[in-house]
C-alpha positions as CSV (number, residue, x, y, z in Angstrom):
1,X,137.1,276.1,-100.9
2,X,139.3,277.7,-97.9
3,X,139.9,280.8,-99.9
4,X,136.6,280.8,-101.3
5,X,135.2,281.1,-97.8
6,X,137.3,284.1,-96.6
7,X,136.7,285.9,-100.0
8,X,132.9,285.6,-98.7
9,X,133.5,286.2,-95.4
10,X,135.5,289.6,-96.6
11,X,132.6,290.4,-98.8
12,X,130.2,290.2,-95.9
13,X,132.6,292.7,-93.8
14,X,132.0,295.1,-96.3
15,X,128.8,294.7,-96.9
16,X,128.0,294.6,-93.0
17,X,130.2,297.9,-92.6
18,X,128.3,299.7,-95.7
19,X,124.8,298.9,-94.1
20,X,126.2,299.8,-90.7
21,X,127.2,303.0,-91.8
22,X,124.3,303.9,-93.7
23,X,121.6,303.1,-91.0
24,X,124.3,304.7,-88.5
25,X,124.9,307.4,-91.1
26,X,120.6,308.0,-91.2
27,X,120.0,308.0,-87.6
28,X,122.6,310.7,-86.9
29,X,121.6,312.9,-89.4
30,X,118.0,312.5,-88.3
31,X,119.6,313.5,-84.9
32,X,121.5,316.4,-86.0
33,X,118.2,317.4,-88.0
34,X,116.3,317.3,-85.2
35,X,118.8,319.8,-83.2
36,X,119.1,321.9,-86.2
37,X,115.8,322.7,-85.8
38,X,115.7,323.2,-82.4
39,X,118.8,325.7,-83.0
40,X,116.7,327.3,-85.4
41,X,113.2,327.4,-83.4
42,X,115.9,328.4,-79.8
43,X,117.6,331.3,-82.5
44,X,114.1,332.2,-83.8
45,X,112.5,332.4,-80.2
46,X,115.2,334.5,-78.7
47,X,115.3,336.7,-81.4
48,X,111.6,337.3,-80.6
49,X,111.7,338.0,-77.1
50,X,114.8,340.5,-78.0
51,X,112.6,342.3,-79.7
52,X,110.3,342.0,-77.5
53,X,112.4,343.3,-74.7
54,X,113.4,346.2,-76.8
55,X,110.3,347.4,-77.9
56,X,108.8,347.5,-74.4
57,X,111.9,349.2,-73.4
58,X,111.8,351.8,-75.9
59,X,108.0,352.3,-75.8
60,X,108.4,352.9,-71.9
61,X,110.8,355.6,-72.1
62,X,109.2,357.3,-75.2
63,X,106.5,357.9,-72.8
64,X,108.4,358.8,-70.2
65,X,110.1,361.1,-72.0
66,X,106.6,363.0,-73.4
67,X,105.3,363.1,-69.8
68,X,108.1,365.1,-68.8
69,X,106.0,367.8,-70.6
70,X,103.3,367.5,-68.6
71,X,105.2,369.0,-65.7
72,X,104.4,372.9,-65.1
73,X,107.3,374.9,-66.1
74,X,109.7,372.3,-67.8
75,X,109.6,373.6,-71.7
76,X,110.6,376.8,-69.6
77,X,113.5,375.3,-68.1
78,X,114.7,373.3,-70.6
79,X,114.6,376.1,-73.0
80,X,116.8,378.5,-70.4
81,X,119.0,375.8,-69.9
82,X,118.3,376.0,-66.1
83,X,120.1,373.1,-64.9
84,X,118.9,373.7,-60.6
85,X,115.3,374.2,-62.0
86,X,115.1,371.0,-64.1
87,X,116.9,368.8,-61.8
88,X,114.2,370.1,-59.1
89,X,111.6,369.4,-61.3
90,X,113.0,365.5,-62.7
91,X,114.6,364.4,-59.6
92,X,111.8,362.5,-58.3
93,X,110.5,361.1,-61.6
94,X,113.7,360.2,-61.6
95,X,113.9,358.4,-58.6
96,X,110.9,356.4,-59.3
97,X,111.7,355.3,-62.8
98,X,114.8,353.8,-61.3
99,X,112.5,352.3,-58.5
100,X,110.2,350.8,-62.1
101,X,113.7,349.5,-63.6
102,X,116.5,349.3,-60.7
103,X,118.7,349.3,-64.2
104,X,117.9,352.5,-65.4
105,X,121.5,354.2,-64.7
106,X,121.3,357.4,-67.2
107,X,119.0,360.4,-67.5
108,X,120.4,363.2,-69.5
109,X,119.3,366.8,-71.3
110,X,121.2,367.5,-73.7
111,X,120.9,371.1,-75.2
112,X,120.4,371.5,-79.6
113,X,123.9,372.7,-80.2
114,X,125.6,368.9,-78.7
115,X,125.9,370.4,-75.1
116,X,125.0,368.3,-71.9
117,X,122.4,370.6,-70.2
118,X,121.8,368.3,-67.1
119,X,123.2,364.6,-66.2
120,X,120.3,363.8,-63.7
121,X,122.2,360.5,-62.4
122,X,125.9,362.5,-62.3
123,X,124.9,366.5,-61.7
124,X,128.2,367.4,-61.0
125,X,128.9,367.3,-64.6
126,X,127.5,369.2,-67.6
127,X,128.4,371.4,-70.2
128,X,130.3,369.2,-72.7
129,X,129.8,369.0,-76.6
130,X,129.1,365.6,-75.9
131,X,127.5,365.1,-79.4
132,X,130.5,365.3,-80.5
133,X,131.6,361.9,-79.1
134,X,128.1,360.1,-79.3
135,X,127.2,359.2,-83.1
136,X,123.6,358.5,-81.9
137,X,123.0,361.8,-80.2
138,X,124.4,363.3,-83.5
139,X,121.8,361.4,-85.4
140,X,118.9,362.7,-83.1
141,X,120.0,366.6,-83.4
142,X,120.7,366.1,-87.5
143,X,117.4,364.4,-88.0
144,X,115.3,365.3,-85.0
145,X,113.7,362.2,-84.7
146,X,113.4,359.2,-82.1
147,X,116.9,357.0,-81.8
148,X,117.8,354.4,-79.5
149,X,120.7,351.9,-79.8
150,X,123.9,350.5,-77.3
151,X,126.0,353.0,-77.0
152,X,129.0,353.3,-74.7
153,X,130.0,357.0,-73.2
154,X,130.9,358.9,-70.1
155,X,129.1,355.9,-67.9
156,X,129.6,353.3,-69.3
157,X,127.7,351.5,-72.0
158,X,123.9,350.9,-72.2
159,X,121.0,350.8,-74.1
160,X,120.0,354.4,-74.5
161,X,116.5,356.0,-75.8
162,X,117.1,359.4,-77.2
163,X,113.7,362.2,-77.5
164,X,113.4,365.2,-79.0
165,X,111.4,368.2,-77.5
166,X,109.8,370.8,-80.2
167,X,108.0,374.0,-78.8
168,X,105.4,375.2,-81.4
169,X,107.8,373.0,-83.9
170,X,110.7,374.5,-82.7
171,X,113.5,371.8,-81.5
172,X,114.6,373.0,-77.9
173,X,116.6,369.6,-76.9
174,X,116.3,366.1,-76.0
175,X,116.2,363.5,-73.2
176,X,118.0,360.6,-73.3
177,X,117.8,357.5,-71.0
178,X,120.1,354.7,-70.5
179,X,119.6,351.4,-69.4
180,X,122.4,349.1,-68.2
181,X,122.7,346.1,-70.7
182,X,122.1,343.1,-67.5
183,X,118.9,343.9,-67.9
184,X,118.5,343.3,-71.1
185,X,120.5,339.5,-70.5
186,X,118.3,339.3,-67.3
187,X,115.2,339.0,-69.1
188,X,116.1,336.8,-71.9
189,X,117.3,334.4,-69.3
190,X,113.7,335.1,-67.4
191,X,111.8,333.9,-70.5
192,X,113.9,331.7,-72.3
193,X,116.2,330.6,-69.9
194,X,119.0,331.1,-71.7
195,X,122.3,332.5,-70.0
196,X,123.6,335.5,-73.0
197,X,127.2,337.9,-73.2
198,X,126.7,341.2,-74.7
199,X,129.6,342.5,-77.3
200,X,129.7,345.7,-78.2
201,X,130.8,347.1,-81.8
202,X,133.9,348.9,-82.3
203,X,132.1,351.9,-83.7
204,X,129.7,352.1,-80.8
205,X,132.1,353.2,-78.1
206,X,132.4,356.7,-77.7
207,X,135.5,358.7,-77.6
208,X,134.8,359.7,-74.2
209,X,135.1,355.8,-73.1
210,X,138.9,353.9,-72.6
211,X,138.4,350.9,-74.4
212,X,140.6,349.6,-71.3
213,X,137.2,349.3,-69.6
214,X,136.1,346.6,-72.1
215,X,138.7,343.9,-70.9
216,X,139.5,342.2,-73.9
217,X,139.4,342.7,-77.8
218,X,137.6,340.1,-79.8
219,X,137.3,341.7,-83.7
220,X,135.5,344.1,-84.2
221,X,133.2,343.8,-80.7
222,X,133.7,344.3,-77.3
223,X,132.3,341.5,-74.5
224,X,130.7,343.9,-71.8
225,X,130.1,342.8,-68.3
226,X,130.9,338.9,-68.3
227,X,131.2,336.7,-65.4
228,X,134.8,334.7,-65.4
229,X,132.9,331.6,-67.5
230,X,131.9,333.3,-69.8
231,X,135.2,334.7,-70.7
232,X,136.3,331.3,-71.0
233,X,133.4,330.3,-73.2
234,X,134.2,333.4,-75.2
235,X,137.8,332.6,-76.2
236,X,137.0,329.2,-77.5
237,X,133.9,330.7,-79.3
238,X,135.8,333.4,-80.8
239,X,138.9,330.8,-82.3
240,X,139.0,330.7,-85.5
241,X,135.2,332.2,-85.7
242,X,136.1,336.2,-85.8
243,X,132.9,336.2,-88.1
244,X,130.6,334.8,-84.7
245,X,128.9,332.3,-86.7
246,X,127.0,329.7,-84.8
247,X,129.2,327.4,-83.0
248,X,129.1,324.5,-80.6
249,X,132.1,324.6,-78.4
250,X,132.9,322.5,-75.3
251,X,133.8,323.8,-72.0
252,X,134.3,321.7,-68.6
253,X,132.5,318.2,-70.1
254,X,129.4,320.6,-71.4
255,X,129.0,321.4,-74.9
256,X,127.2,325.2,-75.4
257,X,125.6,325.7,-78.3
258,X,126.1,329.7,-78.7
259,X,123.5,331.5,-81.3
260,X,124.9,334.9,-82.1
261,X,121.9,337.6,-82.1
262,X,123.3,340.8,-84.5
263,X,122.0,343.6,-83.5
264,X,121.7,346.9,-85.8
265,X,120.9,350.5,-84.8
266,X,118.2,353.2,-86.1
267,X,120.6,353.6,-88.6
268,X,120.5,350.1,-90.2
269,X,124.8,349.8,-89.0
270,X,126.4,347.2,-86.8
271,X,126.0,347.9,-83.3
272,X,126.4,344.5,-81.6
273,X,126.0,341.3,-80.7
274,X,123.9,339.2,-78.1
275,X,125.9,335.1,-78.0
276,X,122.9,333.2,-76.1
277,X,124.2,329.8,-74.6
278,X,122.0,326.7,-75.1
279,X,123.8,323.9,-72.9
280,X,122.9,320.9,-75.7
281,X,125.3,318.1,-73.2
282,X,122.2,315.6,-73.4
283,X,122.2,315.6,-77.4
284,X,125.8,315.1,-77.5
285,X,125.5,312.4,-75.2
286,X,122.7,310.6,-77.1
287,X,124.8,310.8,-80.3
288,X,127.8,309.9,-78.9
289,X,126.3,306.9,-77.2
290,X,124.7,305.5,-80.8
291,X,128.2,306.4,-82.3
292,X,129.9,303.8,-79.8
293,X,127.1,301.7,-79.9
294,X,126.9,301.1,-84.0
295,X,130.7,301.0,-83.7
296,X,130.8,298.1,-81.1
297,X,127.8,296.4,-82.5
298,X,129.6,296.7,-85.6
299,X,133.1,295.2,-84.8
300,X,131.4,292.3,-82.5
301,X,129.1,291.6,-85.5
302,X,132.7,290.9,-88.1
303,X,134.5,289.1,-85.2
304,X,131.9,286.7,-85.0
305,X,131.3,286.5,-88.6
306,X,135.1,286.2,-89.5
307,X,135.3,283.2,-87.0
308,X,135.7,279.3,-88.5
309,X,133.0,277.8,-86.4
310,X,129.9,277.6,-88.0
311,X,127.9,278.2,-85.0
312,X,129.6,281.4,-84.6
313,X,128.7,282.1,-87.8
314,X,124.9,281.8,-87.3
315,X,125.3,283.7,-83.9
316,X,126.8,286.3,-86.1
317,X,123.6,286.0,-88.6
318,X,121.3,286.9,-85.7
319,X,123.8,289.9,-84.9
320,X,123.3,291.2,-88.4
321,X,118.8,290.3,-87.8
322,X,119.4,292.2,-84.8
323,X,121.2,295.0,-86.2
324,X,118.5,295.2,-89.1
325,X,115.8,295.3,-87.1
326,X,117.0,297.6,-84.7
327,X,117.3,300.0,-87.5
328,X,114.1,299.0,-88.7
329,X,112.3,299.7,-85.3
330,X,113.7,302.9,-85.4
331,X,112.5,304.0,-88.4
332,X,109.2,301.9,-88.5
333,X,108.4,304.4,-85.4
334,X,108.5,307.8,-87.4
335,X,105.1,308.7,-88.2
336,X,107.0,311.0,-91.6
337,X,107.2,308.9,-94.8
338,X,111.0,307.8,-95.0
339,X,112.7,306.1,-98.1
340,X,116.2,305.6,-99.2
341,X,117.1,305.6,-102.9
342,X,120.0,305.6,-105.5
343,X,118.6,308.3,-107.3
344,X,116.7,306.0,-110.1
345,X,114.8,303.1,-107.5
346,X,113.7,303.0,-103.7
347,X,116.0,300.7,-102.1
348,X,114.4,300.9,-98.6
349,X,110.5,302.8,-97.6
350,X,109.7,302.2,-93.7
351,X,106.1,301.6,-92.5
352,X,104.7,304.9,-93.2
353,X,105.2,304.9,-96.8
354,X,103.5,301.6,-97.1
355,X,100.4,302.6,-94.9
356,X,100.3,305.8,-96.7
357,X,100.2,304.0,-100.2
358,X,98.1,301.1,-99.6
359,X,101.2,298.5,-100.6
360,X,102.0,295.7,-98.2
361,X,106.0,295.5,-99.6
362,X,108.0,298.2,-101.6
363,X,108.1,295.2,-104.6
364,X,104.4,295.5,-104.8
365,X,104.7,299.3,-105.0
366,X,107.6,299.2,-107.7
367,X,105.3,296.9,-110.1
368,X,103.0,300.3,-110.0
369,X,105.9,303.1,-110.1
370,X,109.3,303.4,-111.2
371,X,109.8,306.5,-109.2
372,X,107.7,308.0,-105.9
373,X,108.0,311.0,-108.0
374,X,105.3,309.6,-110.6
375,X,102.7,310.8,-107.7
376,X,104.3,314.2,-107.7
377,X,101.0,316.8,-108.4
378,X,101.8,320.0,-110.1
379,X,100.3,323.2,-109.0
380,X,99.0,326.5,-109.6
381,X,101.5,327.6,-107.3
382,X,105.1,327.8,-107.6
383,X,107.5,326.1,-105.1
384,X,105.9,322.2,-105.7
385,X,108.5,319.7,-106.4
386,X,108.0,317.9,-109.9
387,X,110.1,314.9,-111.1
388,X,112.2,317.2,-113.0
389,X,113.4,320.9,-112.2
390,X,114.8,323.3,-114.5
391,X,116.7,320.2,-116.0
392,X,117.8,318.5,-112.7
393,X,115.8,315.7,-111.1
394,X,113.9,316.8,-107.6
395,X,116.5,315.0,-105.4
396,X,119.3,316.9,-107.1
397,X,117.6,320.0,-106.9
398,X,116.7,319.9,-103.2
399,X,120.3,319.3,-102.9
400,X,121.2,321.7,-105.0
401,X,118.8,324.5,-102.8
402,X,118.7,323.4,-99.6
403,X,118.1,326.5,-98.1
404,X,114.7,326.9,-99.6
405,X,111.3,324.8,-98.1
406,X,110.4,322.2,-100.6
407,X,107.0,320.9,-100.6
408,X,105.3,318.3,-103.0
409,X,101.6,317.7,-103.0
410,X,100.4,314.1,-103.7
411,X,97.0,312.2,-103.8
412,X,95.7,308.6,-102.8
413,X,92.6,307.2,-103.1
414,X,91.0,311.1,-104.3
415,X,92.4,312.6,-100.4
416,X,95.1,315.2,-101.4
417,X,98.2,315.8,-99.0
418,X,100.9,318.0,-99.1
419,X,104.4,317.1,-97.3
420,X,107.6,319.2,-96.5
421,X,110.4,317.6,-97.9
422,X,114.0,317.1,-96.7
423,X,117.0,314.7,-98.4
424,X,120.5,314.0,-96.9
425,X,122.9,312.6,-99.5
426,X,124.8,309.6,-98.5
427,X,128.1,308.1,-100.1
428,X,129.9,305.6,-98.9
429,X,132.7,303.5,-101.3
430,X,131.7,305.0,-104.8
431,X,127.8,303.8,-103.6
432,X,125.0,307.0,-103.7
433,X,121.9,307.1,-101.3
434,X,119.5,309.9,-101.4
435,X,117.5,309.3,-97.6
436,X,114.3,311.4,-98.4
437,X,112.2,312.3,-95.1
438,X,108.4,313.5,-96.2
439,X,106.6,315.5,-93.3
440,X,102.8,315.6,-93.6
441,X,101.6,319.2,-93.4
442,X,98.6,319.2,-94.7
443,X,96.5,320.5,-92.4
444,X,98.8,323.2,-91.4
445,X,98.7,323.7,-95.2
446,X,95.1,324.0,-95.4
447,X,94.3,326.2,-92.4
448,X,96.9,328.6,-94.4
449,X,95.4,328.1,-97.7
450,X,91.9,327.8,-96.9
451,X,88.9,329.4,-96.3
452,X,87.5,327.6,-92.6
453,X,83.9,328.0,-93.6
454,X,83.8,327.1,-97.5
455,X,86.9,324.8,-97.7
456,X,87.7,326.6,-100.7
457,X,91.2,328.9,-101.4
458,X,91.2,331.7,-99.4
459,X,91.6,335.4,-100.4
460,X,95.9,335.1,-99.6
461,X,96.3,332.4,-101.3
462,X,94.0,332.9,-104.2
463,X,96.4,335.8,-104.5
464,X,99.5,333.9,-104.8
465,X,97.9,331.4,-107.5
466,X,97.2,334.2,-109.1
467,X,100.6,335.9,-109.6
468,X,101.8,333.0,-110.9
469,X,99.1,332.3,-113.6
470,X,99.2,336.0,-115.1
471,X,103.3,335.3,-115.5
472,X,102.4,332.3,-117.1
473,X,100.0,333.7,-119.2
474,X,102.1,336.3,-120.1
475,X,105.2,334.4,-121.2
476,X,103.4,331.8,-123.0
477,X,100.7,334.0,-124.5
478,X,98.0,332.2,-123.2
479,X,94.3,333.2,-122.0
480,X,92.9,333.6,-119.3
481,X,90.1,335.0,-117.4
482,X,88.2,335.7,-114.4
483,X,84.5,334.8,-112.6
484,X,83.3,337.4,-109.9
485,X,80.2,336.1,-108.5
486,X,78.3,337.4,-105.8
487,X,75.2,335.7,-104.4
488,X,71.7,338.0,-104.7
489,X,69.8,339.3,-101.4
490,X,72.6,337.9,-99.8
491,X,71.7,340.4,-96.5
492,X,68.4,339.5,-96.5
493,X,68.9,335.4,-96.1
494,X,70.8,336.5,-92.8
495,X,68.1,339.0,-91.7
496,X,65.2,336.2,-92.8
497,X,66.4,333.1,-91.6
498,X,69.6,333.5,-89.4
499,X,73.5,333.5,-90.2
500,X,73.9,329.7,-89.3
501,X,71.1,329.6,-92.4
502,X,73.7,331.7,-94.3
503,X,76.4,329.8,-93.6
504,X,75.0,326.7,-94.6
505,X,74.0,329.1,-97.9
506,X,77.7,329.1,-98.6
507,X,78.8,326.3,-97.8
508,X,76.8,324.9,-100.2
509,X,77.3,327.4,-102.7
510,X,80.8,326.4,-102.6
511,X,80.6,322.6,-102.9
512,X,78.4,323.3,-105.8
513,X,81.1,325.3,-107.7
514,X,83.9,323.4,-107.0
515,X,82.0,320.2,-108.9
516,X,81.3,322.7,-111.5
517,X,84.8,323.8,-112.5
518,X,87.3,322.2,-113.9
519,X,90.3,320.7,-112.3
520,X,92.7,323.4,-113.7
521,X,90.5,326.2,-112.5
522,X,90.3,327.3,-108.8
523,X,87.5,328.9,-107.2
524,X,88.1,330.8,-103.6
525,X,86.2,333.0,-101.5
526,X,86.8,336.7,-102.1
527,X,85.4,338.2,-99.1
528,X,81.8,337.8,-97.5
529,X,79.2,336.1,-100.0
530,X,81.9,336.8,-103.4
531,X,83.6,333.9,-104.9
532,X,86.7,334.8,-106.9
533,X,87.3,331.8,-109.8
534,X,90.2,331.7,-112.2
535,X,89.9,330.2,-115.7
536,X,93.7,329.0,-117.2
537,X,93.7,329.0,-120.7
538,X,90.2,330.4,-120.9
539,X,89.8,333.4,-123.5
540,X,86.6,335.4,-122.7
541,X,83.6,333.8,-125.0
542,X,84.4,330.5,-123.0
543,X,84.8,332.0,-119.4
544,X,80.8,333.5,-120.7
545,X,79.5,330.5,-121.7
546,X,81.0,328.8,-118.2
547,X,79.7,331.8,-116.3
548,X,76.1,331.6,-117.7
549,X,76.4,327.6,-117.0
550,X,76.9,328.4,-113.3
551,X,73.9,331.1,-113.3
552,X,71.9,328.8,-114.5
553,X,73.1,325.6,-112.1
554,X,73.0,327.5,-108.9
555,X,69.4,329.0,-110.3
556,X,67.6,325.6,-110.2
557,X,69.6,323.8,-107.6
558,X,67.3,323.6,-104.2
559,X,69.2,324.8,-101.1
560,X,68.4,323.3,-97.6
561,X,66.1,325.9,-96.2
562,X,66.0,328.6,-98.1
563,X,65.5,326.8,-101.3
564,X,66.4,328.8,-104.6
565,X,68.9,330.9,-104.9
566,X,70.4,333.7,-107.8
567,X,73.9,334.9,-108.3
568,X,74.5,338.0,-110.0
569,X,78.7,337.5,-112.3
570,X,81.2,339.7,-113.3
571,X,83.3,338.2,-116.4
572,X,87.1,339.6,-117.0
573,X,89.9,338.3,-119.4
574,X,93.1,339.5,-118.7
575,X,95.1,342.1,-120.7
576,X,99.3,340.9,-120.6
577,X,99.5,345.0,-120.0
578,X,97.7,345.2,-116.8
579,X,98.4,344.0,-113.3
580,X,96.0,341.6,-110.7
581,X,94.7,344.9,-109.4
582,X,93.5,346.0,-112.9
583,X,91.9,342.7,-113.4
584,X,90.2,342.5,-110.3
585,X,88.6,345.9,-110.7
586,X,87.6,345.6,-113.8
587,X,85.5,342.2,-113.0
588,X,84.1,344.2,-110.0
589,X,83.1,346.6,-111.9
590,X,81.4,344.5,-114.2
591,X,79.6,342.7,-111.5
592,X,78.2,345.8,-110.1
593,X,76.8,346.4,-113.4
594,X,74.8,343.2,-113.3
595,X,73.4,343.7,-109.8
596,X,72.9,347.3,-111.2
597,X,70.7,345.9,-114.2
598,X,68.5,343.8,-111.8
599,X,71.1,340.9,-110.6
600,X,70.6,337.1,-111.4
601,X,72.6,337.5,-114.7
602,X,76.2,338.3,-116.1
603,X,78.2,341.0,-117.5
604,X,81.4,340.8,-119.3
């Protein structure tokens, strides 16, 4: 009996170690999910204000640059070379574009054989082949066009914007400006708050600058400008991560979470790199803290369990309760569908699924389904999970392409939804558990997909569903055509009785098709009073018996207000030979013959 009882006791360690770690396991991965996408959003934002940055930068000096022409005498000047003359006439522009931008260190002329005509920030000097040391300025007298790009030289490096001048489409030189990179850091701190490091790419520092000036040699790039932190932060970024991936790395009790922005020039080559620090501490903390916490709970929970008294054992039974229903709580709160399976049955759903399904227990569910993936909807549209994927069942094949957005469309109760889907796989002692998360995007979905007024496909997407039907009819040989409809007098409804009348026209014309069609054919709105519909498997003698069917429905059905209505179709069945294009014109063109021939009747 003795042995007995520890042989159960060791099999509830286990078994209290396995659920620990699972539910553990779950609630840091929805943790690390949760900051993987707010790396991703921080990354995604940062590279827009970037770009942002850049593009008002180089916009600014672009026109700058062409107002310089404005001034009386300067083609003159920069055509003679005359150094005194165009300093005289730049110097204060000059002066109050460094007043606009107190960064702006660098104007320059530069003549079209590579010589510096005029430094305006460092007269003194002039007269080099400087082209010969600068790729970029090589780039703008070879191909005479815009450039603009880091660059180090003479004064250090910047980001410089380099303009040609013509004179009656003759090239007489260029301008280039340079601004000095802190601005660039200064403003994506402004507006995302985010401290960055600027490094530099071996092949973007001029022979005219010492590298000595760059401090310290990190790969290929070279940090510019960095404050005695940073440097710090930079040597434990760069260990072992010569590539600059993403990388968390702590420094004095903080971690940093350091997104790498790669930056290329005009001519598509490495030029650098912008590492932005996100100070995550708080996350760490958090996950840290639940680490300890499931740990402790975890260890307290066996103690109690292996002890002999029995009250210690029922104490340890509330432990385990508690533990259960902590995990519970926590996934009860998600509002996203959450379920755990081995791959062939739901072992676990939270509160979400069941209000979502109508089932009070996952047992009464199970009686209905083997699999979730019974409800799985296909689609007109590639890029909808089935049950089974090019031979591998849908939680394999998310696995096996996780970098792709899976989505899955299901229905209850005849209300259709459509949910991003994410799985972490879970193994723990030879034992497999898939946790499947299923965000509810459906109206994002729809305001993408749909036409606002009409509810039906919009133009974009029509366009998608489309593509994908003419490749399947053209692998598997299969039919298929086309409706154009367009409603008659459509202009004069609006003129008559108002464009909330006309609205209300096409709303209704719309509910009335899509009871019309069948379920495999969509129907969207093509642009203004034309509905586009698409018949699957539908060779052209049926697609103008269905077309006359809808002439004649929408003929005698009363409309609110204005009462009858006629519609005027074009009829098209698609040739494998031909593209969307090619369809689509040809079913325009047969609907202008029918509203050419006195509308209110089809052509095919």
């Amino acid at each position: 009996m003795q042995r007995f009882k520890w042989q159960f006791q060791l099999l509830m360690a286990v078994l209290i170690i396995f659920a620990s770690a699972v539910f553990t396991g779950f609630y840091i991965y929805e943790i690390n999910q949760h900051r993987d996408e707010r790396t991703q959003n921080s990354a995604n934002y940062i590279n827009t204000v970037y770009n942002s940055v850049i593009n008002n930068m180089q916009h600014t000096y672009k026109y700058r640059a062409y107002g310089n022409l404005l001034i009386s005498g300067f083609n003159e000047a920069l055509i003679a070379q005359d150094r005194e003359k165009l300093y005289s006439l730049i110097e204060n522009r000059y002066k109050t574009m460094q007043e606009e931008n107190r960064y702006l260190k660098i104007m320059q002329f530069h003549a079209p054989d590579g010589t510096s005509i005029l430094r305006v920030h460092e007269k003194e000097k002039y007269g080099d082949n400087i082209a010969s040391k600068r790729p970029l300025l090589r780039r703008v007298h070879a191909i005479k066009e815009i450039q603009s790009g880091f660059e180090g030289g003479i004064a250090g490096v910047a980001y410089r914007v380099v303009v040609p001048y013509f004179k009656d489409n003759r090239y007489i030189g260029a301008v280039e400006f340079g601004v000095d990179v802190h601005y660039i850091s200064e403003e994506i701190e402004k507006i995302s708050g985010l401290k960055s490091l600027f490094l530099l790419h071996e092949s973007r520092i001029a022979a005219a600058s010492s590298r000595s000036e760059y401090n310290i040699h990190k790969g290929a790039y070279y940090p510019i400008q960095f404050e005695s932190d940073q440097y710090e932060i930079l040597k434990l970024y760069t260990k072992n991560n010569l590539n600059y991936e993403k990388k968390v790395i702590n420094y004095h009790d903080h971690h940093y979470e350091i997104l790498p922005i790669r930056l290329k020039g005009d001519d598509g080559k490495e030029m650098g790199i912008f590492l932005c620090m996100n100070d995550i501490t708080a996350g760490y903390d958090d996950l840290t803290r639940t680490i300890v916490g499931s740990v402790l709970i975890t260890c307290l929970l066996i103690i109690f369990f292996l002890g002999i008294n029995e009250s210690i054992a029922r104490i340890f039974m509330k432990r385990v309760r508690f533990q259960e229903e902590y995990i519970e709580t926590i996934l009860n709160s998600q509002s996203n569908i959450i379920i755990v399976t081995d791959d062939r049955n739901i072992v676990y759903v939270n509160n979400a699924f069941l209000e979502y399904f109508h089932y009070r227990t996952l047992e009464d569910f199970s009686k209905d389904h083997d699999c979730i993936c019974d409800l799985f909807q296909s689609t007109e549209s590639d890029g909808y999970l089935l049950p089974i994927i090019d031979g591998m069942r849908w939680t394999e094949y998310i696995m096996a392409h996780s970098a792709r957005e899976h989505k899955v469309k299901m229905t209850v109760d005849g209300k259709a939804s459509t949910f991003i889907v994410t799985v972490k796989r879970i193994e723990y002692d030879k034992e497999l558990r898939y946790v499947v998360v299923f965000s509810d995007i459906t109206e994002l979905n729809e305001l993408a997909t749909m036409d606002r007024l009409t509810q039906v496909t919009n133009r974009f997407e029509f366009d998608k569903i489309l593509e994908h039907s003419l490749s399947v009819s053209r692998r598997y040989k299969r039919p298929l055509s086309v409706l154009l409809l367009d409603i008659d007098h459509f202009k004069q409804i609006n003129d008559r009785f108002g464009h909330l009348v006309g609205d209300a026209v096409l709303k209704g014309l719309s509910e009335l098709l899509r009871k019309q069609i069948r379920e495999s054919d969509v129907v969207a709105r093509w642009g203004g009073e034309e509905f586009m519909i698409l018949l699957p498997d539908t060779p052209l003698p049926s697609a103008i018996k269905m077309a006359e069917a809808l002439r004649q429905r929408i003929e005698v059905n009363s409309f609110e207000t204005i009462k009858s209505l006629t519609c005027s179709i074009g009829v098209a069945e698609f040739n494998p030979v031909e593209e969307a294009d090619d369809l689509f014109n040809r079913a325009d063109e047969k609907l202008y013959a029918a509203k050419k021939a006195g509308r209110n009747r089809i052509v095919a």
